[in-house]
C-alpha positions as a Markdown table, in Angstrom:
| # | Residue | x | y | z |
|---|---|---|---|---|
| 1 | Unk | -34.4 | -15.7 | 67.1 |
| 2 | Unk | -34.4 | -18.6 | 64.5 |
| 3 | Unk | -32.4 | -17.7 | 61.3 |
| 4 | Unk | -34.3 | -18.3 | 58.3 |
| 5 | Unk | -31.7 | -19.5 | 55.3 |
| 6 | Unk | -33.0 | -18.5 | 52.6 |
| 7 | Unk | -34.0 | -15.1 | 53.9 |
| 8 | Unk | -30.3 | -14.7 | 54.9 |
| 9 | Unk | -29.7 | -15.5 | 51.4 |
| 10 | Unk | -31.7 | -13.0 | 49.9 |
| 11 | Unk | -30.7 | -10.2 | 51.9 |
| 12 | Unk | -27.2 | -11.0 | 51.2 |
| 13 | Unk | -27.8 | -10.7 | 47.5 |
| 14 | Unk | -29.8 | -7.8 | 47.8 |
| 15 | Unk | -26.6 | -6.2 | 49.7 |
| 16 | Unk | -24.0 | -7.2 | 47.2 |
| 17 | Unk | -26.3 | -6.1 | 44.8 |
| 18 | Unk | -26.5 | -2.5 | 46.2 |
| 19 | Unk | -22.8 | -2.4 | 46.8 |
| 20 | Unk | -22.0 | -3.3 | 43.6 |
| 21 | Unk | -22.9 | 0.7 | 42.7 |
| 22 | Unk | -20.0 | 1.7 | 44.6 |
| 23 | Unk | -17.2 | -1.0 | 43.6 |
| 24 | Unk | -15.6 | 1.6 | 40.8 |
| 25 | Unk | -13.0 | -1.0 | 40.1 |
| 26 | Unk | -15.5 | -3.5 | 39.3 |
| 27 | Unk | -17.8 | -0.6 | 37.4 |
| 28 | Unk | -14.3 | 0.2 | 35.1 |
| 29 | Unk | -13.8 | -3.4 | 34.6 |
| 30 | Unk | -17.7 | -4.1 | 33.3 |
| 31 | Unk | -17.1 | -1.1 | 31.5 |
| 32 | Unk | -14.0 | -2.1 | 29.2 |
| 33 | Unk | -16.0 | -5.2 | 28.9 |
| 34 | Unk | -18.9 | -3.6 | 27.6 |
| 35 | Unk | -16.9 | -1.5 | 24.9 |
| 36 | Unk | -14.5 | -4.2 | 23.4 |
| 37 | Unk | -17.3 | -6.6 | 23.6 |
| 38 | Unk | -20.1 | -4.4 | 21.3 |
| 39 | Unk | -16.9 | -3.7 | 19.0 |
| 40 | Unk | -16.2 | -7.1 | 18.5 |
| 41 | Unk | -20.6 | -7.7 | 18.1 |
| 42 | Unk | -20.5 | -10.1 | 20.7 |
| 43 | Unk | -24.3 | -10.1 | 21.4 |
| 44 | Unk | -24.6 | -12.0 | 17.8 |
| 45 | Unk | -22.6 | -15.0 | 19.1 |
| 46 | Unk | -25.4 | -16.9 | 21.0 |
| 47 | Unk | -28.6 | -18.5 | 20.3 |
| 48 | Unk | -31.7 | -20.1 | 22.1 |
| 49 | Unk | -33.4 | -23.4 | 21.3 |
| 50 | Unk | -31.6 | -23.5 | 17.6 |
| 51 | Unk | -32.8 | -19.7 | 16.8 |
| 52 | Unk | -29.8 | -16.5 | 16.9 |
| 53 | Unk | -30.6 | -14.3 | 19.9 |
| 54 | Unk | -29.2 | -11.4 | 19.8 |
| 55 | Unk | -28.8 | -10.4 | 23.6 |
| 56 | Unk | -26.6 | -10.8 | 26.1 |
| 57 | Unk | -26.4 | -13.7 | 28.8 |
| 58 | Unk | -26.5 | -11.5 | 31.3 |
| 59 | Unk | -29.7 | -9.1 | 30.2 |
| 60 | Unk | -31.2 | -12.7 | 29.3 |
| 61 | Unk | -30.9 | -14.0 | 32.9 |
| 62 | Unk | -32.0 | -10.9 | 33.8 |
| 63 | Unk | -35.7 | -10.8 | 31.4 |
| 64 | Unk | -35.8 | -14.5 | 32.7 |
| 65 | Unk | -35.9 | -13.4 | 36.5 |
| 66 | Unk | -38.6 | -10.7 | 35.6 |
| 67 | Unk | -40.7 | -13.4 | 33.5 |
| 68 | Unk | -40.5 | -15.8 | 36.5 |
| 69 | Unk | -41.6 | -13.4 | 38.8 |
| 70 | Unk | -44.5 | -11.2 | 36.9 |
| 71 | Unk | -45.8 | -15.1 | 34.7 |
| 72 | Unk | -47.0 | -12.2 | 32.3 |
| 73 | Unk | -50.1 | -12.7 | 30.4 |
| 74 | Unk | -48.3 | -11.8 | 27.1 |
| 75 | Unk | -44.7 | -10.5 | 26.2 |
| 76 | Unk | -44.8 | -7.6 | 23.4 |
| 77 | Unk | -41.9 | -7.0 | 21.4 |
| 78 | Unk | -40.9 | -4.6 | 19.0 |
| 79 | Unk | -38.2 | -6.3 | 17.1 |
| 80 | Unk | -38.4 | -9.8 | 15.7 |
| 81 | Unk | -34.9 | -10.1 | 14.0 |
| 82 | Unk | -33.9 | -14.3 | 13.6 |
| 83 | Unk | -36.5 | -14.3 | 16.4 |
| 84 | Unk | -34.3 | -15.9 | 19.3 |
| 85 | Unk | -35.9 | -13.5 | 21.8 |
| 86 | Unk | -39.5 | -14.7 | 21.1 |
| 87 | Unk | -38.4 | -18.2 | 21.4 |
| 88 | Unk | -36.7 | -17.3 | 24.5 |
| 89 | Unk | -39.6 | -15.5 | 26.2 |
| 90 | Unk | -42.4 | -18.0 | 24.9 |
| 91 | Unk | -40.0 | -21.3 | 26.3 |
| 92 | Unk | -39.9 | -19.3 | 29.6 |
| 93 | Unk | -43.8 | -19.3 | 29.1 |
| 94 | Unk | -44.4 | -23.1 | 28.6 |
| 95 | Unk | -41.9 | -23.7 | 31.5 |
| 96 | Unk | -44.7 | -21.4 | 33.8 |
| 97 | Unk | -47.8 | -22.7 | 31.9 |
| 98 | Unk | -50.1 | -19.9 | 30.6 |
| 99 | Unk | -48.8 | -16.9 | 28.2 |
| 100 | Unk | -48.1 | -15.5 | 25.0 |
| 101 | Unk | -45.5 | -13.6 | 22.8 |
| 102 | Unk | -46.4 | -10.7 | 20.8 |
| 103 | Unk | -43.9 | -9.8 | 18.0 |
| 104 | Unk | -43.5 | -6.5 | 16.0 |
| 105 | Unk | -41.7 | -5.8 | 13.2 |
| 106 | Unk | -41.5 | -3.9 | 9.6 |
| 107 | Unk | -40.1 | -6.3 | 7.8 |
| 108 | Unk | -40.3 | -9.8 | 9.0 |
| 109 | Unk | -37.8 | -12.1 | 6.8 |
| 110 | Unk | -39.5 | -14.6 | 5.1 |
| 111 | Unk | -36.5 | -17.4 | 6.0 |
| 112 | Unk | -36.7 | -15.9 | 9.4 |
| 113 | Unk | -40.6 | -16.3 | 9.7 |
| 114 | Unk | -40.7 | -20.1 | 8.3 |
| 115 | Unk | -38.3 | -21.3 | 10.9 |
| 116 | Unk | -39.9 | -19.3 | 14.1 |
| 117 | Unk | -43.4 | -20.7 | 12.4 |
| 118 | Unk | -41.5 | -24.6 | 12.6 |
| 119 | Unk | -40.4 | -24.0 | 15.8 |
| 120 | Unk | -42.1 | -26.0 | 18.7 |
| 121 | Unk | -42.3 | -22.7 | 20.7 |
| 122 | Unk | -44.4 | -21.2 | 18.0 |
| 123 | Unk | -47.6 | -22.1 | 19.5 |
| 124 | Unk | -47.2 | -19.3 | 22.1 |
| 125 | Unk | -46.4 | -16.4 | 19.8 |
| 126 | Unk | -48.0 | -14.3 | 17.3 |
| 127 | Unk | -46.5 | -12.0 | 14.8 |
| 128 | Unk | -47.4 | -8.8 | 13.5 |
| 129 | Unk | -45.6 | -7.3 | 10.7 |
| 130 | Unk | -45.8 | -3.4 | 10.2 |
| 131 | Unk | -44.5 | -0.4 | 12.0 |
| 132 | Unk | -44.2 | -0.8 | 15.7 |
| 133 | Unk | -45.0 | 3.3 | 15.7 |
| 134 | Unk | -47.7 | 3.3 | 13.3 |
| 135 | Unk | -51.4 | 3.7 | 14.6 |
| 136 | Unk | -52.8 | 0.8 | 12.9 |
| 137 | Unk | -50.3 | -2.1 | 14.4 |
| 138 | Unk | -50.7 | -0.2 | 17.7 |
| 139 | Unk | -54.5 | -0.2 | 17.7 |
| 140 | Unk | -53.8 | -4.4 | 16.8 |
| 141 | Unk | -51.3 | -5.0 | 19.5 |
| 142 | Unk | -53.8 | -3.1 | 22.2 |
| 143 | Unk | -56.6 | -5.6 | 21.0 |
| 144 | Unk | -54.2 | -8.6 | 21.9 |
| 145 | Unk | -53.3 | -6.9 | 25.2 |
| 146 | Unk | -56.5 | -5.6 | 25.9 |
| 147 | Unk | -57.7 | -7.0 | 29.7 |
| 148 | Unk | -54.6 | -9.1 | 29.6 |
| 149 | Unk | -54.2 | -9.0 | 33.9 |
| 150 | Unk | -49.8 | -8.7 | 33.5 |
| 151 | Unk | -48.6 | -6.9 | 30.3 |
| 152 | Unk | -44.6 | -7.0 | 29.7 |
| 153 | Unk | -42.9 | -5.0 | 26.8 |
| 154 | Unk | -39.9 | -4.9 | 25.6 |
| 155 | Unk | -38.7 | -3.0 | 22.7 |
| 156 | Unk | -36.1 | -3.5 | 20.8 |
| 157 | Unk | -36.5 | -2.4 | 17.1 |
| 158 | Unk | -35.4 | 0.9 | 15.5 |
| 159 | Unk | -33.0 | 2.6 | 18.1 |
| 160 | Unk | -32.7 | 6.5 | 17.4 |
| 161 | Unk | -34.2 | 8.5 | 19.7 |
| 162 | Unk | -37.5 | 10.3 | 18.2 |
| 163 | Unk | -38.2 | 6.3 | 17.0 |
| 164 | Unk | -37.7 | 4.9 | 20.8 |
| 165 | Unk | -39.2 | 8.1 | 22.1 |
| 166 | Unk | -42.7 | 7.5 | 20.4 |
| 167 | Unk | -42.6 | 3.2 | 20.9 |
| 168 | Unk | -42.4 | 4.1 | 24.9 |
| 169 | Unk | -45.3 | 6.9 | 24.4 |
| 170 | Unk | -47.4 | 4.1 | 23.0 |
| 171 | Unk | -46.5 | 1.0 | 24.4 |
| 172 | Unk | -45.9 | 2.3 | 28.1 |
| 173 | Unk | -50.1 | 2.7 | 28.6 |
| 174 | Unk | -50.1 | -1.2 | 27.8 |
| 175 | Unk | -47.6 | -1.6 | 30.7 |
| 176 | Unk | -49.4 | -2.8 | 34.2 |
| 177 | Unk | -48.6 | -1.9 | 37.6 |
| 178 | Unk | -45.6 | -3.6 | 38.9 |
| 179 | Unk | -44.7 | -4.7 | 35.4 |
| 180 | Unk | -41.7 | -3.4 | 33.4 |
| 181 | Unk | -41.3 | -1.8 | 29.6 |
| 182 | Unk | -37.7 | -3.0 | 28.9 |
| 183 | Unk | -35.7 | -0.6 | 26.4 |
| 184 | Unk | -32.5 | -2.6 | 24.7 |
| 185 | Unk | -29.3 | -0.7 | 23.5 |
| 186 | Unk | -29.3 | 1.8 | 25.6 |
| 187 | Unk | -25.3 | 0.9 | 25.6 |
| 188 | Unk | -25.2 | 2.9 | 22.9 |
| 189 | Unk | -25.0 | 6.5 | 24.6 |
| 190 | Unk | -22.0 | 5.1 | 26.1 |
| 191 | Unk | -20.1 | 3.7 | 23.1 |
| 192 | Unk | -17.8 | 6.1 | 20.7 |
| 193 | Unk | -19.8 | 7.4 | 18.0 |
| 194 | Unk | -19.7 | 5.1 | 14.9 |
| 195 | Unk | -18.4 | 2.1 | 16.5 |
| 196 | Unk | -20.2 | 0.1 | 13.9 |
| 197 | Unk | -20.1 | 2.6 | 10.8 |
| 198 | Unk | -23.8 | 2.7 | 9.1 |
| 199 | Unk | -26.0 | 2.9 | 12.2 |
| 200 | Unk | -29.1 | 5.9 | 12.1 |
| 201 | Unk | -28.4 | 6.1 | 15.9 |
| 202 | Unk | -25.3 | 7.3 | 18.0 |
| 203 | Unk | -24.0 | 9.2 | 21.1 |
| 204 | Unk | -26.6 | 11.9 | 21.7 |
| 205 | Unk | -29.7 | 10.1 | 19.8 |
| 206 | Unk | -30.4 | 6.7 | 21.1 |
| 207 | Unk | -32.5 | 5.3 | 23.3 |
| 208 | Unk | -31.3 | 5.9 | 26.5 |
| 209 | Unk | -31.3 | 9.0 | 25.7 |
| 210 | Unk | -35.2 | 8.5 | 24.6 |
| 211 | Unk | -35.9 | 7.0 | 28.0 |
| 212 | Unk | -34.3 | 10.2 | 29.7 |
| 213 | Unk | -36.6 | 12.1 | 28.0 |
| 214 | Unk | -39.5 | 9.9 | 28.6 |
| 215 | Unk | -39.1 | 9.7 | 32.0 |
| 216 | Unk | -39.4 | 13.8 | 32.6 |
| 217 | Unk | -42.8 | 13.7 | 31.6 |
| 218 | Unk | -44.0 | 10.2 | 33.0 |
| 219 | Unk | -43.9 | 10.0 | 36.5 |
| 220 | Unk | -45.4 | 6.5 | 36.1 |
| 221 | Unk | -42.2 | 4.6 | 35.5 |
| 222 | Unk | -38.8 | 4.7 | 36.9 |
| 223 | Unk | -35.4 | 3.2 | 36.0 |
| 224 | Unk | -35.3 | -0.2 | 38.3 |
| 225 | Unk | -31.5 | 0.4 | 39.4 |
| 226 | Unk | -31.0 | -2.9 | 41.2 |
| 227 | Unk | -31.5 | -4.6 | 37.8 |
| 228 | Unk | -28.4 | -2.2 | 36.5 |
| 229 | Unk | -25.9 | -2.9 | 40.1 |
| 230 | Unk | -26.7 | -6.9 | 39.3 |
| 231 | Unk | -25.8 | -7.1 | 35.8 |
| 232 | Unk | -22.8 | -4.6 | 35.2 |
| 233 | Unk | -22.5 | -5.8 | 31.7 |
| 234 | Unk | -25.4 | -5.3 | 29.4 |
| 235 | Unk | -27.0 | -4.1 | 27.0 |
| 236 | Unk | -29.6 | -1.9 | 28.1 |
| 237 | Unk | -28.2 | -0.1 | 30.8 |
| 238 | Unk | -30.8 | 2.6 | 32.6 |
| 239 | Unk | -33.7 | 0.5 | 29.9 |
| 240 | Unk | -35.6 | -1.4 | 32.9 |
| 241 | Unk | -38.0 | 0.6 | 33.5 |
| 242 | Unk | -40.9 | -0.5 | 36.2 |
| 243 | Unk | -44.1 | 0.9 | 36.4 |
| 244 | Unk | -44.6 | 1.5 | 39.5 |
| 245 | Unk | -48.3 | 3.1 | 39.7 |
């Protein structure tokens, strides 16, 4: 039988991948990692083509594997912040040639909104600014993803539960087969309460524990697992969710 290299490859990966589920020493490691690192807000200390992006490298590598692979017709995101996260998912767009990013948010910042609108990457993104719950920017955002053949959303806005709970009641019917809804800060169910004072969500009302609930009515979707054993450290762990029919 002639070996195929970069079968062998794959499968090895795809092994490591699954073992990493039962390496508890390297689960406890990623763990400490994950606490000390949201204490000391290290998702704020990176950006992407000259705009802050508030993620981690390791959930971005991760969207940028699902992008490659889906070449989604448009990106939604609830969310829009400094706006490093559309630049990121529209750059990933121009790389594959065809798309567009969709962003949400209640209050987009006027400095924040004239640099995304200067950016070269602005030609593949639209904004919409209004609540990512309310029927009137959903009833928008389904006539830009309306008949759109791959749909992709991630959602990243308000993060208490009843707020995440609703955003994934809506946006999930925009989601296509084989496509994902991607739900950011779930980290927080696993983070002592108040870590950073001032926040409306905590342990207990967050949205992971949103998606839990979610997920026992909606049969549609389940929590992509592999995505979780690669990464380790993340943000949103349990908040790839794939559609899966």
């Amino acid at each position: 039988m002639i070996k195929d290299p970069v079968s062998d490859f794959i499968s090895e990966r795809e092994q490591r991948i699954q073992n990493n589920g039962d390496n508890k020493s390297l689960i406890k490691a990623a763990q400490v990692f994950n606490l000390e690192s949201n204490k000391a807000q290290y998702s704020y200390n990176f950006s992407w083509m000259g705009r802050p992006i508030i993620q981690y490298p390791q959930d971005m590598i991760a969207m940028q594997e699902i992008i490659w692979s889906l070449k989604p017709d448009i990106i939604i995101e609830t969310g829009i912040a400094h706006g490093g996260s559309l630049i990121y998912y529209a750059s990933l767009l121009e790389l594959i040639g065809k798309g567009e990013v969709l962003g949400i948010d209640i209050d987009i910042r006027q400095h924040n909104k004239a640099e995304i609108e200067k950016h070269p990457m602005f030609k593949r993104i639209k904004m919409i600014q209004g609540s990512s719950i309310s029927k009137e920017t959903f009833e928008e955002v389904n006539s830009y993803a309306k008949g759109k053949p791959v749909v992709l959303v991630c959602l990243d806005s308000n993060h208490t539960h009843d707020h995440v709970l609703q955003e994934l009641e809506l946006y999930s019917t925009l989601v296509t087969k084989n496509s994902y809804i991607i739900v950011f800060d779930t980290i927080v169910e696993d983070l002592p309460d108040n870590y950073l004072p001032g926040r409306a969500w905590s342990p207990g009302n967050n949205p992971k524990t949103a998606i839990h609930e979610f997920l026992k009515s909606n049969k549609n979707f389940q929590i992509d697992k592999a995505i979780d054993n690669k990464l380790l450290i993340s943000v949103a762990p349990d908040g790839y969710l794939k559609r899966i029919s």
